[in-house]
C-alpha positions in Angstrom: 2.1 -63.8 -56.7 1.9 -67.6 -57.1 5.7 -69.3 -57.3 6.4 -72.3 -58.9 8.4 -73.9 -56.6 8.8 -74.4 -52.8 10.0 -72.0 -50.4 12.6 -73.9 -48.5 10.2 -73.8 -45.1 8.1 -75.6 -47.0 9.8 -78.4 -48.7 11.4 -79.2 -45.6 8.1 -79.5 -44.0 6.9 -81.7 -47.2 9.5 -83.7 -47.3 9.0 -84.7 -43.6 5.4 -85.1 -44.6 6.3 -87.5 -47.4 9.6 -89.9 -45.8 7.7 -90.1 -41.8 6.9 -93.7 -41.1 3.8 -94.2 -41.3 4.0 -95.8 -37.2 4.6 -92.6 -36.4 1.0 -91.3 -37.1 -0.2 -94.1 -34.1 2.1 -92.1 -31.8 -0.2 -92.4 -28.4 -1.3 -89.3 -26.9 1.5 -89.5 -24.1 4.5 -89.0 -26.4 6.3 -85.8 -25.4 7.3 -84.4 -28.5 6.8 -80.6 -28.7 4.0 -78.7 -30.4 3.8 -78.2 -33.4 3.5 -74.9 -35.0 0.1 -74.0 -37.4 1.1 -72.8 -40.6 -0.9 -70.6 -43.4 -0.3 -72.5 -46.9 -1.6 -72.1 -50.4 -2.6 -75.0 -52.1 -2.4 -75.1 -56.0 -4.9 -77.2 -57.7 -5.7 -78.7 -61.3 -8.3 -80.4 -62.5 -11.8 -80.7 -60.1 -11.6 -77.6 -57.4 -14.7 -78.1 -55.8 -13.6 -81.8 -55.4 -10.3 -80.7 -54.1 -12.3 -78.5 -51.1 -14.0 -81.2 -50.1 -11.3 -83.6 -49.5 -9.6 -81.0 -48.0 -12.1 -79.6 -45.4 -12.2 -83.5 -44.6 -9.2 -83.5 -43.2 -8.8 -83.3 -39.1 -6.3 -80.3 -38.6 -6.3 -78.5 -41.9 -9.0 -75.6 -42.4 -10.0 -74.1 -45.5 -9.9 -69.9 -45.1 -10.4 -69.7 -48.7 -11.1 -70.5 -52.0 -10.1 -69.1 -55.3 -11.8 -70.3 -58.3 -9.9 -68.1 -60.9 -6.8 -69.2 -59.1 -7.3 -72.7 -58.7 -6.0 -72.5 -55.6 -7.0 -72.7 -51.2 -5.6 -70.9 -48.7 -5.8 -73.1 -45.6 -4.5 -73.3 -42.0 -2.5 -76.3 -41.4 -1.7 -77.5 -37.4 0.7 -79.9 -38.0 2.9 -82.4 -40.9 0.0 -85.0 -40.2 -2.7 -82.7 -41.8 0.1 -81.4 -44.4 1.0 -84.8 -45.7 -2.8 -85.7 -46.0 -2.9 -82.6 -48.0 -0.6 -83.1 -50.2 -0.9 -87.4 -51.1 -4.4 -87.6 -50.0 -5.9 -85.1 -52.3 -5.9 -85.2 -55.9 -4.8 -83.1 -58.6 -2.2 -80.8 -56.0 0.4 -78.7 -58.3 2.0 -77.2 -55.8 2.3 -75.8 -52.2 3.8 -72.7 -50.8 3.5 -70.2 -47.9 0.9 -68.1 -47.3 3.3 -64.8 -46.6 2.1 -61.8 -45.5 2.4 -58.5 -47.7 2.9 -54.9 -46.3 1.7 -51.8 -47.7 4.2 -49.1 -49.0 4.1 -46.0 -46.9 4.2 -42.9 -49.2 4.6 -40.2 -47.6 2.9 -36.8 -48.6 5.6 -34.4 -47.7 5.8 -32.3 -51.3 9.3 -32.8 -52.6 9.5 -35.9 -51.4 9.0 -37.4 -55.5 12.6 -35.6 -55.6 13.9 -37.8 -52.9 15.5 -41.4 -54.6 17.3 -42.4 -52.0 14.3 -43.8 -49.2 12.5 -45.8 -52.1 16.2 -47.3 -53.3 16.4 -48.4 -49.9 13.4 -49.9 -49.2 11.9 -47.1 -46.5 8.7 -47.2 -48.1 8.1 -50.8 -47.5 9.7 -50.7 -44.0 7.0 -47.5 -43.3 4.5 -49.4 -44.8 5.2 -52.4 -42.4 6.1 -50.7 -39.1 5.5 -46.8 -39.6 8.3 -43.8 -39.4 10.2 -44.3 -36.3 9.9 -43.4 -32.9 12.0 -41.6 -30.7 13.0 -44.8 -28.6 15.9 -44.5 -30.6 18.2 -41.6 -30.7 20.9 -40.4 -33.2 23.4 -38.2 -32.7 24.8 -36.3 -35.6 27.7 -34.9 -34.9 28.7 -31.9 -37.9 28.0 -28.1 -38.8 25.3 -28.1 -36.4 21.5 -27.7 -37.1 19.4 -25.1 -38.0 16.9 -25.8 -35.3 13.8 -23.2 -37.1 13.6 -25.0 -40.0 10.3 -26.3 -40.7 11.3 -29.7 -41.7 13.2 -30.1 -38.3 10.6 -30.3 -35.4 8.9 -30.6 -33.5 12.0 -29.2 -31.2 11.1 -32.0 -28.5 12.6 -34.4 -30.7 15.6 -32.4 -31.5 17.8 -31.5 -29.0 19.7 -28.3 -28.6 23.3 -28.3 -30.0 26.3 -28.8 -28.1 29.1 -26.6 -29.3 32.8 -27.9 -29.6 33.7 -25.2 -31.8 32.3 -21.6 -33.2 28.8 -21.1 -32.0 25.7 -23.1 -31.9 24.2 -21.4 -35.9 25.1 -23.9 -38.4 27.4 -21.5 -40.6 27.9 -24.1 -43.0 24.6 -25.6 -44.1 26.2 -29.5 -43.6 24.7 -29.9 -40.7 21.2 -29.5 -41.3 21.3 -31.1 -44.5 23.0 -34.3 -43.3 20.0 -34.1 -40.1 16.9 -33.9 -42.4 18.0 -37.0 -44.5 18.5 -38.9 -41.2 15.2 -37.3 -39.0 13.5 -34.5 -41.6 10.0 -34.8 -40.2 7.9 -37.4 -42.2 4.5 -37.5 -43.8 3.5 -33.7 -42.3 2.8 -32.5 -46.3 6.2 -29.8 -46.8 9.8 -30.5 -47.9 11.6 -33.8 -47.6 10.8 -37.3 -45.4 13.7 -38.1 -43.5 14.6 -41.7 -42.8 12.9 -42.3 -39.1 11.2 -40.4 -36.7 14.1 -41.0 -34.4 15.7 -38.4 -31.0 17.8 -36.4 -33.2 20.7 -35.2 -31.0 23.1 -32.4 -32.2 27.0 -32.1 -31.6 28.5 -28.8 -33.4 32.3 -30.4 -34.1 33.0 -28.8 -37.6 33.1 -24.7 -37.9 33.2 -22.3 -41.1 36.6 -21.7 -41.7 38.8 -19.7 -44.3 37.2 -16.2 -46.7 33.7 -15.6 -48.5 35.4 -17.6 -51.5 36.8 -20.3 -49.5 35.1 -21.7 -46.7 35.6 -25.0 -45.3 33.9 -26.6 -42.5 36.7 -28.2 -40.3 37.3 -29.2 -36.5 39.8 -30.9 -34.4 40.4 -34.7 -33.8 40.2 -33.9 -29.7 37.1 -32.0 -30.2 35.0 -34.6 -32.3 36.8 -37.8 -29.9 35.0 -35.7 -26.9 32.1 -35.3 -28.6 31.9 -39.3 -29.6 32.6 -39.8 -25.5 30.0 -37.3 -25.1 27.3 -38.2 -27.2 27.3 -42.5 -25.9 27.3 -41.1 -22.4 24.3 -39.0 -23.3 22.5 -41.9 -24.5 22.6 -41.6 -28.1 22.2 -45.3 -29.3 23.6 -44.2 -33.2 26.6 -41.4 -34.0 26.3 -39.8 -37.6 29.8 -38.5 -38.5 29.9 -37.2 -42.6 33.1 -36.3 -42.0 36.6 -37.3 -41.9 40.2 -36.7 -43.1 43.4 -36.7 -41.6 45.5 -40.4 -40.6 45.1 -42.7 -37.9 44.8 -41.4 -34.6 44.5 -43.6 -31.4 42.5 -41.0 -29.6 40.0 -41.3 -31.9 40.1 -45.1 -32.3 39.8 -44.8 -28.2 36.6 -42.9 -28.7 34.6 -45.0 -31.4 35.5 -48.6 -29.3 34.2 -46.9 -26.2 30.7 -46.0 -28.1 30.8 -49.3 -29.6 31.5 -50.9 -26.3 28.5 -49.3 -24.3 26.3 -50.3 -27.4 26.3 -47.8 -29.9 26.9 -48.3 -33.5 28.6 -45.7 -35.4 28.6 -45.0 -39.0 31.0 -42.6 -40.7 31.5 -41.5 -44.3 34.0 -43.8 -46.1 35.7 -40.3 -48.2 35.2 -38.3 -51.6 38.7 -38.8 -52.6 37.9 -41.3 -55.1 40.7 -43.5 -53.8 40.3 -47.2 -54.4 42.8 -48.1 -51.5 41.6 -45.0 -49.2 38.7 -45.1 -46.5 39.5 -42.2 -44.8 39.4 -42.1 -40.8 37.4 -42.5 -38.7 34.9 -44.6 -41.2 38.3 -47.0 -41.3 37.9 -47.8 -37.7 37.1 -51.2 -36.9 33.8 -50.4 -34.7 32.6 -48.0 -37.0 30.4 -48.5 -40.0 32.4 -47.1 -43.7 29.5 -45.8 -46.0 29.8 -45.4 -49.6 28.3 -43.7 -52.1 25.8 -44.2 -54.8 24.6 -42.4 -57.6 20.2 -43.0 -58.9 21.4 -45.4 -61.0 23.1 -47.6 -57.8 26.5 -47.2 -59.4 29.4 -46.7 -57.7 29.9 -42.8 -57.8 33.2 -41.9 -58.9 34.2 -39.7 -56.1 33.3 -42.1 -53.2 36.6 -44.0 -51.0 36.7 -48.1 -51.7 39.3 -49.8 -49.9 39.0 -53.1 -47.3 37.5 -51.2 -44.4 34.3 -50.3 -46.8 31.2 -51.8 -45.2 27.9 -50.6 -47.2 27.0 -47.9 -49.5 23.8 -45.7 -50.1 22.1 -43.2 -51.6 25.2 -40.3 -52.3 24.7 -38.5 -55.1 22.3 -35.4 -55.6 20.9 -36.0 -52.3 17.7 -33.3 -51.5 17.4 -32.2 -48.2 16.7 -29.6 -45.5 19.6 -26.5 -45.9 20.7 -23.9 -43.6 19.6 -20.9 -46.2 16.0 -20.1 -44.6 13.6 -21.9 -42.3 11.9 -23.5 -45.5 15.3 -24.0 -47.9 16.6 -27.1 -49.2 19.6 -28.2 -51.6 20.8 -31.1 -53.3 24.6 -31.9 -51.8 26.4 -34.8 -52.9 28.8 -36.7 -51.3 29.5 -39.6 -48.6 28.6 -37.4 -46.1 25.1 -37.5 -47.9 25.0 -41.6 -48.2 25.8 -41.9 -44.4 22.8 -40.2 -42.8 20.7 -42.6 -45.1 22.1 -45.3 -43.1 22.1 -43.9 -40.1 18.4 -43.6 -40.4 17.8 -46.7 -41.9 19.5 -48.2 -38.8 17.5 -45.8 -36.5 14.0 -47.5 -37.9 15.3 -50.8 -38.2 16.2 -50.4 -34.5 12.8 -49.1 -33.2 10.6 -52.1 -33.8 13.2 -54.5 -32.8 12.3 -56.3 -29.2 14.1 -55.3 -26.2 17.7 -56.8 -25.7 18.6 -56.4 -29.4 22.2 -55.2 -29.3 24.9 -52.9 -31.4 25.8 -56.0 -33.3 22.4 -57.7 -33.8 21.4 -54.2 -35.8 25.0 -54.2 -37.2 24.7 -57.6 -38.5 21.0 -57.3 -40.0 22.3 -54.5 -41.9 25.2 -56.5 -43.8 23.8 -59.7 -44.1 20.5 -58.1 -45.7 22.0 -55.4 -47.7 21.6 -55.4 -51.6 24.4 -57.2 -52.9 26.7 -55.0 -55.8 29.2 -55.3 -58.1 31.1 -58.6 -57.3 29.5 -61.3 -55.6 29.6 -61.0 -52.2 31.6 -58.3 -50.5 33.8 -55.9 -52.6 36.0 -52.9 -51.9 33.9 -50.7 -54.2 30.0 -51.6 -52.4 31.1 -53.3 -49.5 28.6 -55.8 -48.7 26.3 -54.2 -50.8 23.1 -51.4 -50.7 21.6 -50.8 -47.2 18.2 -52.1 -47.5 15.9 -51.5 -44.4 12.8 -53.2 -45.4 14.9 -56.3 -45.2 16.4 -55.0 -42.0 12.8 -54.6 -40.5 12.0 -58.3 -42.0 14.8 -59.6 -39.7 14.4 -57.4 -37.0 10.9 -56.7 -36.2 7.8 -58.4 -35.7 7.4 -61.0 -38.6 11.1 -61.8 -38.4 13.4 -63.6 -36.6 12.9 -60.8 -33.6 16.5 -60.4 -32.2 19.3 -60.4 -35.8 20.5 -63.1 -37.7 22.4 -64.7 -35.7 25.9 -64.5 -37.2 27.7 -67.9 -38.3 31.2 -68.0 -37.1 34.1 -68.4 -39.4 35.3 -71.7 -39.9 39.4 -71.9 -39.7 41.1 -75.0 -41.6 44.8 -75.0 -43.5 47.5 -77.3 -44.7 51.3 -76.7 -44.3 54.2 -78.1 -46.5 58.2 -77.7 -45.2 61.3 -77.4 -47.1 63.9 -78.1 -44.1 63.3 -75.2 -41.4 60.8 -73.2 -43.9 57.3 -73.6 -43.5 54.8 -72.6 -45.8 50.9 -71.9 -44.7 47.5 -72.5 -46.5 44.8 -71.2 -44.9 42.3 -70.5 -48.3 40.2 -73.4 -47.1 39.3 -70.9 -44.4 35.3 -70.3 -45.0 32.7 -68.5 -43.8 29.1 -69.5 -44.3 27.6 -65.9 -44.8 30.2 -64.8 -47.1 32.0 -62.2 -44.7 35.4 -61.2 -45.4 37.8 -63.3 -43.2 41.0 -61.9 -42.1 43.7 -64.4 -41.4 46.3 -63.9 -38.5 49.2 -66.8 -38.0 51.2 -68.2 -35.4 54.2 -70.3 -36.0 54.6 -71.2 -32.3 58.4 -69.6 -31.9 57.4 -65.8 -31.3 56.8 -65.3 -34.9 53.3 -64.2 -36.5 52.2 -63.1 -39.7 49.1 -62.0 -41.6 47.0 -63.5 -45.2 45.6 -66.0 -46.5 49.1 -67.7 -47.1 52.3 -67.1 -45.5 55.9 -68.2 -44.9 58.0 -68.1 -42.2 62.0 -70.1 -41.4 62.5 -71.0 -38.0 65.7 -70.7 -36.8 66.7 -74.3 -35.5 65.2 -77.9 -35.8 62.3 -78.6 -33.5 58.7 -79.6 -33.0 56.0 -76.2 -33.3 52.5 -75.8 -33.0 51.1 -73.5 -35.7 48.3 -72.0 -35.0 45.3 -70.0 -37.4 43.0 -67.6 -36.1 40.5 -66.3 -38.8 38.1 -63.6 -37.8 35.0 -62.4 -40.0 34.3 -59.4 -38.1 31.7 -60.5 -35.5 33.2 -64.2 -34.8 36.6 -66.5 -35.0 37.7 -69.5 -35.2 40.9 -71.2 -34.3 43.0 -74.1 -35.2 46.4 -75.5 -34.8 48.8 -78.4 -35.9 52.3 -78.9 -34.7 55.0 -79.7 -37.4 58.6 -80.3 -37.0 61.4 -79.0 -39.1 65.0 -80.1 -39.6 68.1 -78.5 -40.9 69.5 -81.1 -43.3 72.6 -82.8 -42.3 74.8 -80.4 -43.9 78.0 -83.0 -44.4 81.5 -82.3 -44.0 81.5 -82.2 -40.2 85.2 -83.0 -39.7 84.9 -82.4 -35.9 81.8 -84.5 -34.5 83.3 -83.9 -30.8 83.3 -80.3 -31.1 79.9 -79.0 -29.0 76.6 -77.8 -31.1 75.5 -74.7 -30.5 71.7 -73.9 -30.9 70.2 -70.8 -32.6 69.6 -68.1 -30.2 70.8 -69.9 -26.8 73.2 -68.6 -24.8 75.7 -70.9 -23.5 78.5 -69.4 -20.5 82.1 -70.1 -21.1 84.6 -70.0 -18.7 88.5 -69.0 -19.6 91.6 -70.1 -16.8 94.0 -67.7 -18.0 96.0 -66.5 -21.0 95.8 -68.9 -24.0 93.3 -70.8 -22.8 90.3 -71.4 -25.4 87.2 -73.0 -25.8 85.4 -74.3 -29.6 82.2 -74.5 -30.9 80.4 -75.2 -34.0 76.6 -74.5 -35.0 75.2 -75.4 -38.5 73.6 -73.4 -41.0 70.9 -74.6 -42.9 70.9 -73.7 -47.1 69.1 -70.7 -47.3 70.1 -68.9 -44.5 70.4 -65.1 -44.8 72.5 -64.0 -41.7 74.6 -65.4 -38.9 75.6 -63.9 -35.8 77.9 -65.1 -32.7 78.8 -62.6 -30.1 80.3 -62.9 -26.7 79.6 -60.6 -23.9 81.7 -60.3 -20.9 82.7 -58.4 -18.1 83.3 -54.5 -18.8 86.7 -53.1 -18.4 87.7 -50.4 -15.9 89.6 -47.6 -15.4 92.8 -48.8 -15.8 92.5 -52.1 -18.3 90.5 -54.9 -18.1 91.3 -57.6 -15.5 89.9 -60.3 -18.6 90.1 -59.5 -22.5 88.7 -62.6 -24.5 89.1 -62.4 -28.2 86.3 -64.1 -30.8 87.1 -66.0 -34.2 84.9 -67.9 -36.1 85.6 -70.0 -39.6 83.6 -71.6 -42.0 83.4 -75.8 -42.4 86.6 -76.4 -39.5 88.2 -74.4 -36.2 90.1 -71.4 -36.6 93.2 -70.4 -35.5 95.9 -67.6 -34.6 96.6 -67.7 -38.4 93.4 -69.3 -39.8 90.0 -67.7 -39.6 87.1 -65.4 -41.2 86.3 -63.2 -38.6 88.2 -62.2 -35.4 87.6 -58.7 -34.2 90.3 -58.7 -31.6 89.2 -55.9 -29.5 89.8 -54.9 -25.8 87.8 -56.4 -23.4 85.3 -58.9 -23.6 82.1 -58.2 -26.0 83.1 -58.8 -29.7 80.7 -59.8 -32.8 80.9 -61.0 -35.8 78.2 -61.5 -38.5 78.4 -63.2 -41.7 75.8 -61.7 -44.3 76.3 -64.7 -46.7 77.2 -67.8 -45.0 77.8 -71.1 -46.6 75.4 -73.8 -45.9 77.5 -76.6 -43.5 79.2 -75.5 -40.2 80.5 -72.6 -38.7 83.3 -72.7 -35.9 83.6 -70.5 -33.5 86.8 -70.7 -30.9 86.7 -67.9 -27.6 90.6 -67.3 -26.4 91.6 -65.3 -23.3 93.7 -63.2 -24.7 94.8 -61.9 -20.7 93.2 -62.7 -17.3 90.4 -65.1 -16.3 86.6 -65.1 -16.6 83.1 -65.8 -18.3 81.7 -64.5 -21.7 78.3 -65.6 -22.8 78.5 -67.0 -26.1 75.1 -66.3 -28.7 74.9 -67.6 -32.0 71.9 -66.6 -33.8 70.8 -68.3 -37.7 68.5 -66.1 -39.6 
């Protein structure tokens, strides 16, 4: 189909073609500037076509390939901007110009229910067949569930799947899961019976879930240990994508352990995002970082109602009244619905994808391809209901594959940037002007620069004394980050009223020794506290008493706005020994005094005031 405007390739090209000085045609033959690459146009013509041809098949570096008189239009082969440009000013009566793209065929397969499957065409599978076939087993998935009927007909030939490994129960799949969640990802394709799974890929079984509970109450369950060995299991073994439809339970740093190792040697993993219906509740382990949360969809690409959103979400599928291969016969299959069904859709979609890409394309090359192509739903750009949108593999296979860009998009990294504003020793953050140039979800992580961090887009934080900090920004969009700091310097107002200016400053949080001659003598300090504080503290700590007394007993006071004494304070705990507190909950913006007596003996206390 003919488009009425320019792709961007080729307006770039144009508008080279059209602003190039002209001295730059006379260029002699020795000029090292690279080679230029041919390119298949379609010229749009009005007026004389025949006229147009021949100017055209005049020009050195342009050949005509075809000519269409009910189109009005010539397909040519251009070598470089020199042969464009002629093209396009030279001729007359050009309407337009625009690449000559190359079209696939759509694969349908002729396995018999497959006009009961929605969920391959909704994804693109039968464009991606069309372009670079079914799959091959250079790629292996490992599913790791119920287990898998290994006799059904849809599931062989039994070279491509591998014998289960049993974590629990036996190796029978007593709870059909299994096998249905295995023919959406690897049912085999195109051979005239049941279903068409998503890629030809190595399907590799892991039995981690086991019938549980009566006849009228079964549930397929299994423990955290068991499907964390299997995930260490199945990377070792050389699967390159783990299937879990399956989850539950809370956070478990065993299990975290076991999808960062997969992800680590290379695998991508892709787990069902929940059917709790929960719009703040990706269930584990699809909540992982390093694993891929699937939603669910219904034919209509709604959001179906059962199916987890939340901030973890990543994509969503096919979910809802999903055919597929079932654990009843050798030649049964059911419609299940679920996340569990959506996430072997994208498992395989990620499994064909990944078998025409070249050599060297990584975890994250496939992982990125699949988000920055997907389908985007519901809100612009990523949501917690669809994520970044429908999986789409033809697209996948576009970026991918041969005709793409052959290796991923390459992901653009995040781009930090935010402004600050003080109020005394608060400081208040900024960093909305974050951005990231394909959309991705940034998280925002803050450092003020005195041991205090925070999280968000904006953020506040008091520091406890006057002084000069670098703040720092790190904003991460998943794949890449970006870093950026200022330094800014706060200062307590002068609170006023100081009627001691000799009397020694303490600093927040410093420890400062004093040292005590004997009975009555005393030492005084005063620190001040900025409006707004919440808390103060001051404490001394000194030697421990024995046995028998203590050879040194200091006592603690402390008074608001001027020095306490025997008679005159607001807090004195007067204790035995040495270590003595006293915290003010409220205090009153100005100065707070602080005098350390020795009650009896001689010795040191450390001295601490601390402003929060």
């Amino acid at each position: 189909m003919n488009r009425p405007f320019l792709p961007s390739f080729l307006a770039c090209l144009l508008l080279l073609a059209l602003v190039t000085p002209a001295a730059a045609e006379d260029a002699p033959a020795d000029d090292q500037r690279g080679e230029e690459q041919p390119a298949s146009l379609i010229i749009g013509v009005e007026g004389d076509l025949p006229a147009a041809v021949g100017a055209l098949e005049a020009i050195n570096g342009l050949e005509v390939v075809h000519v269409s008189p009910q189109g009005a239009f010539v397909a040519v082969e251009v070598d470089g901007l020199r042969a464009l440009r002629l093209a396009s000013t030279a001729v007359p009566g050009v309407a337009y110009v625009e690449e000559d793209e190359t079209r696939y065929s759509q694969a349908i397969p002729n396995d018999a229910r497959y006009g009961d499957q929605y969920g391959p065409e909704m994804m693109g599978a039968e464009e991606a067949w069309g372009a670079v076939g079914y799959g091959d087993t250079s790629i292996s998935v490992a599913v790791l569930d119920t287990g898998t009927r290994h006799g059904h007909q849809d599931l062989t030939p039994t070279s491509r799947f591998s014998a289960t490994q049993v974590y629990t129960g036996n190796s029978s799949d007593n709870c059909g899961h299994g096998t249905h969640v295995a023919g959406t990802v690897g049912a085999t394709t195109n051979n005239g019976i049941g279903v068409a799974g998503m890629s030809q890929a190595q399907m590799m079984t892991y039995k981690v879930l086991d019938a549980t509970g009566g006849i009228f109450n079964i549930q397929c369950s299994g423990s955290t240990s068991s499907i964390a060995q299997a995930v260490y299991d199945a990377t070792d073994d050389g699967a390159d994508i783990i299937s879990m439809s399956l989850g539950g339970g809370g956070y478990s740093q065993s299990f975290e352990n076991a999808i960062d190792y997969a992800w680590n040697n290379g695998v991508v993993v892709v787990a069902a995002s929940g059917n709790d219906g929960a719009s703040n509740g990706v269930s584990y382990p699809a909540a992982y970082d390093n694993a891929i949360a699937v939603g669910a969809l219904d034919a209509d690409k709604g959001k179906a109602s059962y199916s987890n959103a939340g901030d973890e979400l990543d994509v969503v599928a096919p979910g809802s009244s999903v055919l597929s291969t079932y654990n009843s016969s050798n030649s049964s299959y059911s419609s299940l619905s679920g996340t569990s069904m959506a996430t072997p859709h994208v498992s395989g979609a990620l499994a064909l994808a990944w078998s025409c890409a070249p050599s060297g394309t990584t975890n994250a090359d496939v992982r990125n391809a699949m988000e920055s192509t997907a389908e985007d739903l519901g809100a612009n750009g990523w949501d917690r209901s669809y994520g970044h949108g429908l999986v789409r593999v033809d697209l996948m296979v576009d970026v991918l594959c041969d005709g793409g860009t052959g290796g991923g998009p390459t992901n653009t990294a995040p781009t930090a940037a935010f402004t600050t504003t003080t109020d005394e020793l608060t400081i208040d953050v900024d960093g909305t002007a974050s951005s990231d140039a394909d959309g991705d979800a940034l998280t925002h992580s803050w450092d003020f620069g005195d041991g205090s961090t925070a999280t968000g887009a904006t953020a506040s934080h008091t520091y406890a004394a006057d002084g000069t900090y670098t703040v720092t920004l790190t904003v991460d969009d998943g794949t890449d980050t970006d870093t950026t700091s200022t330094t800014v310097t706060v200062e307590a107002s002068d609170p006023g009223g100081d009627p001691d200016p000799s009397t020694p400053n303490l600093t927040s949080g410093q420890t400062v020794q004093v040292s005590l001659s004997g009975s009555g003598d005393e030492a005084f300090y005063k620190i001040a506290v900025p409006a707004g504080a919440n808390s103060i503290t001051v404490s001394i700590d000194g030697p421990s008493c024995g046995l028998f007394g203590c050879s040194f007993d200091a006592d603690l006071y402390t008074r608001d706005a001027a020095r306490p004494t025997d008679s005159a304070w607001d807090c004195r705990p007067y204790q035995g020994g040495s270590d003595e507190t006293c915290t003010d909950t409220s205090p009153t913006a100005g100065y707070l005094y602080v005098r350390v007596d020795a009650y009896s003996g001689s010795g040191t206390v450390d001295l601490t005031a601390t402003v929060s």
